[in-house]
FISE-227218 format. One line per 3 residues: number of its first residue (from 1); for each residue x, y, z of N, C-alpha, C, O. Coordinates in steps of 0.05 Angstrom, whole numbers, plus 5000, padded with zeros to 4 digits. Each point is the difference from the previous one (the first is absolute). Layout:
<zases>
NUM = X Y Z X Y Z X Y Z X Y Z; ...;
</zases>
This chain:
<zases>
1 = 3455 4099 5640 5022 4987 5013 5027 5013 4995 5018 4992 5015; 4991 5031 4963 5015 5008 4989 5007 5025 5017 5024 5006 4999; 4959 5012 5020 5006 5012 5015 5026 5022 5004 5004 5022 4991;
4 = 5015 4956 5029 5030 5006 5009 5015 4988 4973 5005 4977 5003; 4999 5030 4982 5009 4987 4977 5020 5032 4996 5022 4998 4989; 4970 5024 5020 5017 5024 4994 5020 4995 5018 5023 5007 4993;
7 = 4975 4984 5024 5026 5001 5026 5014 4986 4985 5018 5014 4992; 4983 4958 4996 5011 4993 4985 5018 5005 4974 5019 4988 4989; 4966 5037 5004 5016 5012 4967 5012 5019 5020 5024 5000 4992;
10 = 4975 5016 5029 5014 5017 5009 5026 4989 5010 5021 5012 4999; 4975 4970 5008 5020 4974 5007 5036 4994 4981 5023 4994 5003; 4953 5012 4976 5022 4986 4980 5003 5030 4981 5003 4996 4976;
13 = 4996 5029 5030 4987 5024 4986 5038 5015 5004 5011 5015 4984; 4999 4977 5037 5034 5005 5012 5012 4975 4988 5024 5002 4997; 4964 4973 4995 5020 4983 5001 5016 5006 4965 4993 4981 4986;
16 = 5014 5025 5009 5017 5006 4970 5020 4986 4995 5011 5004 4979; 5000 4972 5039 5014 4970 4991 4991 4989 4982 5011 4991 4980; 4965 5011 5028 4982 4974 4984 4981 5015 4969 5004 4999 4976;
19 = 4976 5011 5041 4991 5021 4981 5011 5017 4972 5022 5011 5001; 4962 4991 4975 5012 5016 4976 5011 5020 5009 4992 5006 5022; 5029 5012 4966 5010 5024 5002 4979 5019 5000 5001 5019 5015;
22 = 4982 4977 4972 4970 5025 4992 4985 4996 5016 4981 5014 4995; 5014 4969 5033 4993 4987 5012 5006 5027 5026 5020 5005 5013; 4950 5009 4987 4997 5030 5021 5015 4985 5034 4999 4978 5011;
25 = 5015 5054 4995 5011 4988 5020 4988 5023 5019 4993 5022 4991; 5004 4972 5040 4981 5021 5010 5012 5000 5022 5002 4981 5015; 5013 5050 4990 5003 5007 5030 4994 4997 5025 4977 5007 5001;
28 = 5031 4987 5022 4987 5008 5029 4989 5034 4997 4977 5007 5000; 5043 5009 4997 4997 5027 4994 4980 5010 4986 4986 5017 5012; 5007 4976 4960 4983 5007 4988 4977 5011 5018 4987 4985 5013;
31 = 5009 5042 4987 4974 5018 5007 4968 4976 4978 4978 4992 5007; 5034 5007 4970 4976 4988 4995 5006 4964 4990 5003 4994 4977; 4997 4990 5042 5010 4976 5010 4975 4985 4986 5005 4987 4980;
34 = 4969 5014 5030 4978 4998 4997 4996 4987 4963 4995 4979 4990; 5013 5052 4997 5001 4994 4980 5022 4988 4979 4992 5000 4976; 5029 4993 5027 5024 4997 5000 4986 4966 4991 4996 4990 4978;
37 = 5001 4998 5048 4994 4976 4997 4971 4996 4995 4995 4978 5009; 4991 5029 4985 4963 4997 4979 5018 4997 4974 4996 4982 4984; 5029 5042 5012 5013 4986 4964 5016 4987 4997 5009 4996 4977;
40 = 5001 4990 5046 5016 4977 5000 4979 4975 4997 5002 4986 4981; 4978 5009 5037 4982 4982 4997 4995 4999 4956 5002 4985 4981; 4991 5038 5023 4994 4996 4973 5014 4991 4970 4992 4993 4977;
43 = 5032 5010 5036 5022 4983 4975 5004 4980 5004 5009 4986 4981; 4987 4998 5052 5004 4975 5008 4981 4986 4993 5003 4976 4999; 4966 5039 4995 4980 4987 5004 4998 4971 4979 4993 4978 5009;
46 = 5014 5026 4962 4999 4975 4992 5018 4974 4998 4995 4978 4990; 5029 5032 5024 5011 4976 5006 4992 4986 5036 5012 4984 5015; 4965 5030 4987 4992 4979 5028 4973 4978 4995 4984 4989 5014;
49 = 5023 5011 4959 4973 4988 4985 5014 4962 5005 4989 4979 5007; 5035 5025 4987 5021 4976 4994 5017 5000 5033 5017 4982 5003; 4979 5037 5020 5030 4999 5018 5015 5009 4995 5009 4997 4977;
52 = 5003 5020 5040 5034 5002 4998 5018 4977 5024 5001 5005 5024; 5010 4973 4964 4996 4992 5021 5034 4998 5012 5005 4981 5014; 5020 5042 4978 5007 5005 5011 4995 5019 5030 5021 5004 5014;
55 = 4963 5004 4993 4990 5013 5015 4979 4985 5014 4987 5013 5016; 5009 4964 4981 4979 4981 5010 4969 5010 4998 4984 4996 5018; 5012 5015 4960 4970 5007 4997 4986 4987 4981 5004 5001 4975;
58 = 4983 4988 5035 4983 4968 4989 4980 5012 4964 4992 5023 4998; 5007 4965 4987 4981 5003 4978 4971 5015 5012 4988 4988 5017; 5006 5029 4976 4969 5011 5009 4975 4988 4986 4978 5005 5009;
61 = 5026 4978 4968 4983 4997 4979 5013 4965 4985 5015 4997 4981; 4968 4981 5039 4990 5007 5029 5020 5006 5026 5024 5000 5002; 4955 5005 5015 5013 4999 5030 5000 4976 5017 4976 4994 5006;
64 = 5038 4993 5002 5002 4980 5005 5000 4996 5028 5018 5012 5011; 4964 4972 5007 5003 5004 5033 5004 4976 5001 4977 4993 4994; 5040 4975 5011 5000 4973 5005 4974 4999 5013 4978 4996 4991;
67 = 5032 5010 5039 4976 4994 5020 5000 5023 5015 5018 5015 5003; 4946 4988 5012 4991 5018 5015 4989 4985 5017 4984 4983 4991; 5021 5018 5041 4979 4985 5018 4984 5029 5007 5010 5022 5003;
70 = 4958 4968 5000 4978 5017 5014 4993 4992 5023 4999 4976 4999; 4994 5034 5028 4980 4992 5020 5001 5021 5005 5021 5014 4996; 4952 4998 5015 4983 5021 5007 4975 4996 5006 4985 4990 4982;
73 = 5005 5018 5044 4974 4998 5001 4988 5033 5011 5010 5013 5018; 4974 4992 4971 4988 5020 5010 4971 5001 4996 4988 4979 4996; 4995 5049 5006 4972 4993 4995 4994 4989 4970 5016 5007 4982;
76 = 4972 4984 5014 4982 4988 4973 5024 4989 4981 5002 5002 4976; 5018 4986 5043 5024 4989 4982 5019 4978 5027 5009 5003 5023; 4991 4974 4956 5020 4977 5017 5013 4990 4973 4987 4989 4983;
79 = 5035 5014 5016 5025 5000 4981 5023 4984 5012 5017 5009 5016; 4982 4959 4971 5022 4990 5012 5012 4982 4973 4996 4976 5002; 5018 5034 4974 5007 4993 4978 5045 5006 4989 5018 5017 5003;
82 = 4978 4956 4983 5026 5007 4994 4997 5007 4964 4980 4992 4987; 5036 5019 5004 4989 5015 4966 5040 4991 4995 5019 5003 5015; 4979 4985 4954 5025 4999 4990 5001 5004 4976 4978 4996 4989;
85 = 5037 5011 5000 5012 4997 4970 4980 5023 4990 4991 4996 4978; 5001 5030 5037 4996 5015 4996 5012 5020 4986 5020 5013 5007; 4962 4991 4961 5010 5024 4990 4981 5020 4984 4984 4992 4983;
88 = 5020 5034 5024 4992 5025 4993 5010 5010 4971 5023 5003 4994; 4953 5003 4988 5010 5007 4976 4987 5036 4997 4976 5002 5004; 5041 5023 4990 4993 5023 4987 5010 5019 5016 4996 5023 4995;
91 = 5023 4965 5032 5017 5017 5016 5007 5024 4989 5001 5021 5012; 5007 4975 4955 5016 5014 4982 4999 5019 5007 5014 5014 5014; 4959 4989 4971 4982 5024 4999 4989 5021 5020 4980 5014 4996;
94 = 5037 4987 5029 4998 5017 5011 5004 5026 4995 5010 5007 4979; 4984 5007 5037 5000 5036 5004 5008 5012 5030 4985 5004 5019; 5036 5000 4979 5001 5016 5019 4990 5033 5014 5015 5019 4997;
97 = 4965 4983 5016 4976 5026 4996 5022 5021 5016 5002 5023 4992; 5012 4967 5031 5005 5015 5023 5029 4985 5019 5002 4979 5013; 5016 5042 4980 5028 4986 5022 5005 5017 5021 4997 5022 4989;
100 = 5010 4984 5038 5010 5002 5017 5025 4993 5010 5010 4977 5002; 4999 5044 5004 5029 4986 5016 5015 5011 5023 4998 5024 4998; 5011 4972 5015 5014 5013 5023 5029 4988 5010 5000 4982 5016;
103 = 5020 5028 4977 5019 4991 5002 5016 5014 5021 5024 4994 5000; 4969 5021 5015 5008 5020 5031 5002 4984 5021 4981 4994 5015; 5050 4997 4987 5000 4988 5016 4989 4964 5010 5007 4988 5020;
106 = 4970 5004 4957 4988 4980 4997 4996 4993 4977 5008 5014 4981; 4975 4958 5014 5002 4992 4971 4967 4991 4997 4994 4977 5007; 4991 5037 4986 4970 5002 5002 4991 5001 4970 5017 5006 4983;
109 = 4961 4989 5013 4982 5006 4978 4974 4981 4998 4993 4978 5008; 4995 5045 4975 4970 4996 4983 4999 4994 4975 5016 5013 4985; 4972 4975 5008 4986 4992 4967 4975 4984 4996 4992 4978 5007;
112 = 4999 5043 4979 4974 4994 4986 4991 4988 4980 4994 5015 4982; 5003 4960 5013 5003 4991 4965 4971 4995 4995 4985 4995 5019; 5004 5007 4952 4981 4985 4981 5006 4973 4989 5024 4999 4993;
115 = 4966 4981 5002 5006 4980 4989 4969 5001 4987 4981 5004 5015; 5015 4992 4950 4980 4999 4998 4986 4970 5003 4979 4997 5013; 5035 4981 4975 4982 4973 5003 5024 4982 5012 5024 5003 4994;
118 = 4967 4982 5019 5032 4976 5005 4979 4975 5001 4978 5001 5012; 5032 4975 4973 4991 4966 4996 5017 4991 5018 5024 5005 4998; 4965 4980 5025 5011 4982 5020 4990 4981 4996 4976 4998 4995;
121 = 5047 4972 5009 4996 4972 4996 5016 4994 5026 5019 5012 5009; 4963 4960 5003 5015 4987 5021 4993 4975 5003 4979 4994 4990; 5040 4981 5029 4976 4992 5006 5000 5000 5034 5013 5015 5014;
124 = 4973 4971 4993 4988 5001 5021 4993 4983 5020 4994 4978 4989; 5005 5021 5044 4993 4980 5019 4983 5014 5016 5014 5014 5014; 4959 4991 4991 4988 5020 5017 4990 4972 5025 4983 4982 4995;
127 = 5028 5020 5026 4982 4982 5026 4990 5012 5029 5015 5005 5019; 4955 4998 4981 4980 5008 5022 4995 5030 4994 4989 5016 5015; 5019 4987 4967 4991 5033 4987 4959 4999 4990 4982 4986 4991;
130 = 5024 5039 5017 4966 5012 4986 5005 5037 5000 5014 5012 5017; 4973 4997 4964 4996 5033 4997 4963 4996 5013 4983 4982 4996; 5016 5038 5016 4970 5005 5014 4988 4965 5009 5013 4986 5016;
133 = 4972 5009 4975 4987 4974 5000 5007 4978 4986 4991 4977 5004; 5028 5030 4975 5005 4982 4976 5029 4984 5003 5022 5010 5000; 4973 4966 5001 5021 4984 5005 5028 5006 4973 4993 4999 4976;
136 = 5026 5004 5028 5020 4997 4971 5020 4983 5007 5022 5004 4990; 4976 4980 5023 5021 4970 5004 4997 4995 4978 4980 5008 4988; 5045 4973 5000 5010 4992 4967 5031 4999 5000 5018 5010 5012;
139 = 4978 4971 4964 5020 5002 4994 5015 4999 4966 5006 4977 4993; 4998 5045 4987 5001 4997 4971 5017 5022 4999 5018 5008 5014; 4968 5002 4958 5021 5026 4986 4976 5015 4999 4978 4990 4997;
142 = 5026 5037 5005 4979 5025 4993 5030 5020 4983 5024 5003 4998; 4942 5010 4989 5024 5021 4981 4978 5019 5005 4977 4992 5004; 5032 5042 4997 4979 5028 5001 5015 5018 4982 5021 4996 4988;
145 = 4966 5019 5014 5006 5028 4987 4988 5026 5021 4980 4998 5013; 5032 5018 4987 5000 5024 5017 5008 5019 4984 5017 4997 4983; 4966 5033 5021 5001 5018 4979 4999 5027 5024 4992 5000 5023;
148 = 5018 5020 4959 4997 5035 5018 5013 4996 5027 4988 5007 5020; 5042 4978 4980 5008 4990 5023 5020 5028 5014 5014 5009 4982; 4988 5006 5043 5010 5024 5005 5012 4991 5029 4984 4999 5018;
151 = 5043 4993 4986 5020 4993 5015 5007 5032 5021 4998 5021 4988; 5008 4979 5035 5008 5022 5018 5020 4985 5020 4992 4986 5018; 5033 5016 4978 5019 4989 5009 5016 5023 5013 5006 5023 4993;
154 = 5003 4955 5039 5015 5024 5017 5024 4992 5000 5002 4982 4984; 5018 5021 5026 5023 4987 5017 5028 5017 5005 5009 5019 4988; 4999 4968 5033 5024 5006 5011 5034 4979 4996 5000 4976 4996;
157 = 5018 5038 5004 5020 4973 5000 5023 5016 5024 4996 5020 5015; 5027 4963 4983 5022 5010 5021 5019 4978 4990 4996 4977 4990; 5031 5040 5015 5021 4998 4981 5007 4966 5018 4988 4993 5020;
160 = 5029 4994 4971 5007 4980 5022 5034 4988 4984 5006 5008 4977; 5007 4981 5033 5028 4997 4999 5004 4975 4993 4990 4991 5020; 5018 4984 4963 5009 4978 4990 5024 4997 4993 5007 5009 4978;
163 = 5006 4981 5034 5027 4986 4990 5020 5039 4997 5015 5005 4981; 4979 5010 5036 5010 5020 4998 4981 5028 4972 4999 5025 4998; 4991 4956 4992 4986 5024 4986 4976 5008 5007 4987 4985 5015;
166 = 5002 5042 4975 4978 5015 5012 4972 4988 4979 5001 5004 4976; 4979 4984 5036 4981 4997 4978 4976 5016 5007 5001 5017 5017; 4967 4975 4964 4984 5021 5018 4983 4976 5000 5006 4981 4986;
169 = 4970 5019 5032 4982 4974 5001 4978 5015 5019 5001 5012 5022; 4971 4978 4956 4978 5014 5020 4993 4978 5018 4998 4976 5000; 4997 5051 5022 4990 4979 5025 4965 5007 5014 4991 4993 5022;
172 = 4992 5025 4952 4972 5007 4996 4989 4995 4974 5009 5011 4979; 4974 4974 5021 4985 5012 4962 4973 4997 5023 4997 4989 5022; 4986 5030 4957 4973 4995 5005 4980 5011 4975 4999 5024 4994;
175 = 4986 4953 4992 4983 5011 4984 4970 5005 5002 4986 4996 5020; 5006 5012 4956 4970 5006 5016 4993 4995 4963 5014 5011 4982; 4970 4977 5014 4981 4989 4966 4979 5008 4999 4987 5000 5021;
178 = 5002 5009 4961 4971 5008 4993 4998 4976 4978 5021 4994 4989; 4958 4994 5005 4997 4984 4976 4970 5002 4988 4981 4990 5012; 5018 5028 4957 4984 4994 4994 4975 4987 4990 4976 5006 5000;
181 = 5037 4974 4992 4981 4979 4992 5017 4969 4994 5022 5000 4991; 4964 4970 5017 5016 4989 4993 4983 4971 4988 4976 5000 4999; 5036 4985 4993 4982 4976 4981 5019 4973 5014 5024 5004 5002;
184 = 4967 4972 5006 5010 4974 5002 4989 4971 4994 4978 4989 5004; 5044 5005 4985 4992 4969 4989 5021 4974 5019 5025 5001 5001; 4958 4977 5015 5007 4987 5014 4997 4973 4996 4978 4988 5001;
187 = 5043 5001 4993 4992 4969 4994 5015 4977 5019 5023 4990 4999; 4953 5006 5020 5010 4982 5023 4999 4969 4993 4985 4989 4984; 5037 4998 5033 5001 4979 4997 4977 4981 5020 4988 4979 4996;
190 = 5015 5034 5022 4983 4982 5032 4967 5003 4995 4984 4982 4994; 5010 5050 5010 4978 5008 4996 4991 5012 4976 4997 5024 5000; 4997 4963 4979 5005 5025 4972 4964 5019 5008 4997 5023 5008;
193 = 4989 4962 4988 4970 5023 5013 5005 5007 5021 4982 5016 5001; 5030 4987 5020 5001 5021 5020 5020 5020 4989 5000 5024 5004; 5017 4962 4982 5016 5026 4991 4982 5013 4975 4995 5024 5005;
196 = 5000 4971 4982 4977 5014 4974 4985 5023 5015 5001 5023 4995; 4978 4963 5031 4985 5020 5018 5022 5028 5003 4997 5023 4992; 5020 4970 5019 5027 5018 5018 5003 5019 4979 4997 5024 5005;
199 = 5010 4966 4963 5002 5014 4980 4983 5028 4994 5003 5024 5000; 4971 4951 4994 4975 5014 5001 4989 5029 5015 4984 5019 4997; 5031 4973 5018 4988 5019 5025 5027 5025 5001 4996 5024 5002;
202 = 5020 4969 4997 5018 5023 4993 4997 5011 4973 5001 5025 5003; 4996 4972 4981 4994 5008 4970 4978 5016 4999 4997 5015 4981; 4981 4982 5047 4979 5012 4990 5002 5017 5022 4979 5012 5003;
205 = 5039 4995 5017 5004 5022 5024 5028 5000 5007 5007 4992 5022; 5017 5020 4953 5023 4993 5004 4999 5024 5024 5008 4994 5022; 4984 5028 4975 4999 5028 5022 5012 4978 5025 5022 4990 5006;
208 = 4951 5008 5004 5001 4990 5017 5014 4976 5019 4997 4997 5024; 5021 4987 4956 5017 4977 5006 5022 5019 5000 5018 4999 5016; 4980 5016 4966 5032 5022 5001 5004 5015 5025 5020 4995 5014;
211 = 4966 5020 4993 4995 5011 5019 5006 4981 5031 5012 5012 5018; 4982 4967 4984 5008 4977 5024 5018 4994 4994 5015 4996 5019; 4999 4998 4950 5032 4983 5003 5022 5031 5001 5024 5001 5007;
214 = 4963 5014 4987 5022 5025 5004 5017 5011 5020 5015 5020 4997; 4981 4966 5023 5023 5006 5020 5017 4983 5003 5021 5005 5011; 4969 4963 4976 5020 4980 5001 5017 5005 4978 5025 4997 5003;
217 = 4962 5011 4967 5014 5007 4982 5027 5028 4996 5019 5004 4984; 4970 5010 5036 5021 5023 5002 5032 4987 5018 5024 5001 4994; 4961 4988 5027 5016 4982 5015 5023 4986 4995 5022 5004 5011;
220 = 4970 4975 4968 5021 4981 4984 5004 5019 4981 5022 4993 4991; 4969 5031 4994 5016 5005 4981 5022 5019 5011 5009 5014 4982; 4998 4989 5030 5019 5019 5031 5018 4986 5009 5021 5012 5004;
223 = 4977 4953 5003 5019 4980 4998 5006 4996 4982 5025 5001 5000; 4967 4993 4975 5010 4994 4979 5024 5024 4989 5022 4995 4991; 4964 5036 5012 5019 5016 4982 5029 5007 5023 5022 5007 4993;
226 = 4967 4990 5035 5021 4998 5021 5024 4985 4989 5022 5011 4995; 4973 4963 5002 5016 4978 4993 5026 5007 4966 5024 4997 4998; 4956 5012 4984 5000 5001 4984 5027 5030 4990 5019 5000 4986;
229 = 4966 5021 5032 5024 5027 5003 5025 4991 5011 5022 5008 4992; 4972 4971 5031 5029 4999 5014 5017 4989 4982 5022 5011 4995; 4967 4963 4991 5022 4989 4986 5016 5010 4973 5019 4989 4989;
232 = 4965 5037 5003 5010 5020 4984 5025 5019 5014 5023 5005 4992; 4963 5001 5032 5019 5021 5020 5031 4986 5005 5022 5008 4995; 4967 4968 5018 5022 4979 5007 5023 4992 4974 5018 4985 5005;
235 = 4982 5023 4975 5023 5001 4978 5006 5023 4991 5011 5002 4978; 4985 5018 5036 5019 5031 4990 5000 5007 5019 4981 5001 5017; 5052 5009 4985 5002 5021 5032 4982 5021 4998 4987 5007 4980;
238 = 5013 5002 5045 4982 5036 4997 5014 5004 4990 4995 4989 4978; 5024 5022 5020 5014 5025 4984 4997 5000 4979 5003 5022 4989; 4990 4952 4995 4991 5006 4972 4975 5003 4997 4992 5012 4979;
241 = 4992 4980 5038 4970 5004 4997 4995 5037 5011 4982 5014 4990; 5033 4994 5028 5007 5031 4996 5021 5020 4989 5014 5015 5014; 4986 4983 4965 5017 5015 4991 5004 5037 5011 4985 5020 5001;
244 = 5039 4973 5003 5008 5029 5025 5015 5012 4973 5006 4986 4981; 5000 5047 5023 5015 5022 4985 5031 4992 5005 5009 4990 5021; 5004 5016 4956 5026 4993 4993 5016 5019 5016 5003 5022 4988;
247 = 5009 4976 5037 5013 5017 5005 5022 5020 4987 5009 5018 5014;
</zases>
């Protein structure tokens, strides 16, 4: 879920108001831009354990989503659930494998992250849902674990104007998840044995349930980090989020 989390340090990578003095500051110019900010991430990295939340960047550990609504139907999947008080624990621990950037004229980029395990807790309203054959209407708290998690995040932004100042705000994300393995525990209030089965049966073919919820899961995690960049973007002009040469 940690993904676009670089757009974010790059974000705040010009802002030097706020930020320590020692606190890497990274050119538009820089020929090697790329790397500039992989070692900015890296001095920022443990204070995103707690937020910075002059810069509006939420605690990572956990990650906190209020609410997510789902509906989606496609083959071997009918998904019509609301999820709250959702939170993600081991964001931390990311890795960033691979950055991209393109700043010619546009405001583009790639990133590739590792996350090795993340613990998700929520609870839950699932109504007229089933995966393949299997009904998962309910309503309780489930908690999982997810491990060898590898994020491919795209996006675009464009500058836009407020109250006279220049800000930047993406108006693309798109991710793409691989997940290697995952474990869940479900404790329903309505149906507790249909949810135990639901359990059951994902626990013993997470592949395969991963594999069907994975387009919904790339999906919302794309709204979510959408949401989530702007309101970072939306409190620093560009100009500080690009730092231009001193004439």
């Amino acid at each position: 879920m940690k993904a676009l989390l670089v757009l974010a340090v790059y974000a705040v990578a010009g802002y030097a108001k706020i930020l320590p003095e020692d606190f890497p500051q990274c050119k538009r110019s820089d020929p090697n831009l790329e790397s500039c900010i992989l070692q900015a991430v890296e001095v920022v990295k443990p204070r995103l354990l707690n937020g910075i939340p002059e810069v509006s960047i939420p605690a990572l550990d956990p990650f906190s989503v209020p609410t997510l609504k789902l509906d989606r139907t496609a083959n071997n999947l009918r998904l019509k659930a609301t999820i709250k008080n959702m939170k993600a624990y081991g964001g931390s621990n990311f890795k960033i494998e691979k950055l991209r950037l393109n700043l010619n004229n546009k405001y583009v980029g790639e990133v590739r992250v590792t996350i090795p395990k993340l613990d998700v807790s929520a609870d839950y309203d699932v109504r007229g849902s089933r995966i393949l054959a299997l009904d998962i209407s309910g309503k309780g708290k489930f908690r999982s674990n997810f491990t060898d998690i590898t994020v491919i995040a795209k996006g675009s932004a464009k500058p836009v104007v407020k109250d006279g100042v220049e800000y930047l705000q993406t108006d693309k994300i798109i991710t793409k998840l691989k997940i290697g393995n995952g474990q869940v525990i479900i404790e329903d209030t309505e149906r507790p044995v249909a949810a135990n089965s639901a359990a059951a049966f994902f626990n013993g073919s997470p592949t395969i349930v991963l594999d069907i919820l994975n387009p919904l899961v790339e999906e919302s995690s794309a709204r979510i980090f959408k949401a989530f960049i702007n309101k970072i973007f939306g409190t620093i002009p560009l100009k500080e989020i690009l730092v231009e040469d001193a004439l």
